[in-house]
C-alpha positions in Angstrom: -25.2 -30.9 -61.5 -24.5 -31.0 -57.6 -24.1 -28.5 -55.4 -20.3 -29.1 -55.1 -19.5 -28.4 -58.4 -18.0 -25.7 -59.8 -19.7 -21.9 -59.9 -21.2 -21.4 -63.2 -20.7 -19.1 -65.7 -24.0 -17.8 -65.4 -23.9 -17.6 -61.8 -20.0 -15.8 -61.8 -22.0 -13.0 -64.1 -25.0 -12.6 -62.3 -22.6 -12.2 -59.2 -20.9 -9.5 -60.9 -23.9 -7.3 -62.2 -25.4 -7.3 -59.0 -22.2 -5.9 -57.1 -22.0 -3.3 -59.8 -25.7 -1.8 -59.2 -25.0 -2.2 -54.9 -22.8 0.6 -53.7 -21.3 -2.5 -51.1 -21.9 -5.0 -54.0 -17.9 -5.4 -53.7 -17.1 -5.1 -49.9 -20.0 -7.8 -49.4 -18.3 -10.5 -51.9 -15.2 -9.7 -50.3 -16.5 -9.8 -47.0 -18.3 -13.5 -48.1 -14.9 -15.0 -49.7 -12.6 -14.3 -46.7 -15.9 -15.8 -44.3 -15.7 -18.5 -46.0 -12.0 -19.1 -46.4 -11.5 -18.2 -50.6 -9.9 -15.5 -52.4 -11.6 -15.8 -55.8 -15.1 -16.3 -57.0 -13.7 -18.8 -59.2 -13.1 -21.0 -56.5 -16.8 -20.8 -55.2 -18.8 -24.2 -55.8 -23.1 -23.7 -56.6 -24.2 -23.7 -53.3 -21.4 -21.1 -51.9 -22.1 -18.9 -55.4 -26.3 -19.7 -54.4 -25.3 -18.1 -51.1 -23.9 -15.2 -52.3 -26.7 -14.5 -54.2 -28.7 -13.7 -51.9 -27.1 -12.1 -50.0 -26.6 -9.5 -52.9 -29.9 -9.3 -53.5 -30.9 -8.1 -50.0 -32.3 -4.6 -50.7 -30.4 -1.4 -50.7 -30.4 2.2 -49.9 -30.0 4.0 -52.5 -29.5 8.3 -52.6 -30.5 9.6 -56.3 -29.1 12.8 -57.5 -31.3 14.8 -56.7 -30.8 13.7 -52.5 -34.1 11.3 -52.8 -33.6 8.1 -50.5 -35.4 5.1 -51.7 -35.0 1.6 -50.8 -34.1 -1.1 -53.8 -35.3 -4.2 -53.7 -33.9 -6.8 -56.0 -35.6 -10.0 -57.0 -33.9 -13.1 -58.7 -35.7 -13.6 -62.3 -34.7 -16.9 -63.5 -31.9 -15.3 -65.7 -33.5 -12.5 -67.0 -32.5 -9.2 -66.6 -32.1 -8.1 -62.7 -36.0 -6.2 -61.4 -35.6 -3.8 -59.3 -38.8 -2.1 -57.1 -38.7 0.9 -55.3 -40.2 1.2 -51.5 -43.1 2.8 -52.4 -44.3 0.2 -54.1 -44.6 -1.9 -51.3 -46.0 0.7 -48.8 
């Protein structure tokens, strides 16, 4: 497989879950497809889809309930489920 082929399945999925657990998930890939001149995420090849990626997995913001901030961060796992850590982990 090339880079200039087609977005995978795999890829398409993965795309999806992660703009359903960011509160911008959508506005980002919306934000990427008109950047980059498509209107589907269909029409993404690897590399574009790679791109996007990442950039969903950039870490987040996120206000619980209960009004406590944290900070997400979000790590690729070679197709396994998506791992998030909290800041405080890190500090």
């Amino acid at each position: 497989m090339a880079w200039t082929d087609p977005i995978t399945w795999k890829q398409e999925e993965y795309i999806k879950g992660l703009a359903d657990i960011n509160p911008k998930g959508w506005t980002i890939i919306k934000n990427y497809l008109k950047k980059i001149g498509k209107k589907k995420l269909k029409e993404l090849n690897r590399k574009e889809a790679s791109n996007l990626i990442d950039l969903l997995l950039e870490p987040i913001e996120h206000t619980f309930p209960c009004g406590l901030k944290k900070t997400i961060y979000k790590y690729k796992n070679a197709g396994r489920p998506i791992t998030m850590h909290f800041s405080d982990e890190f500090e």
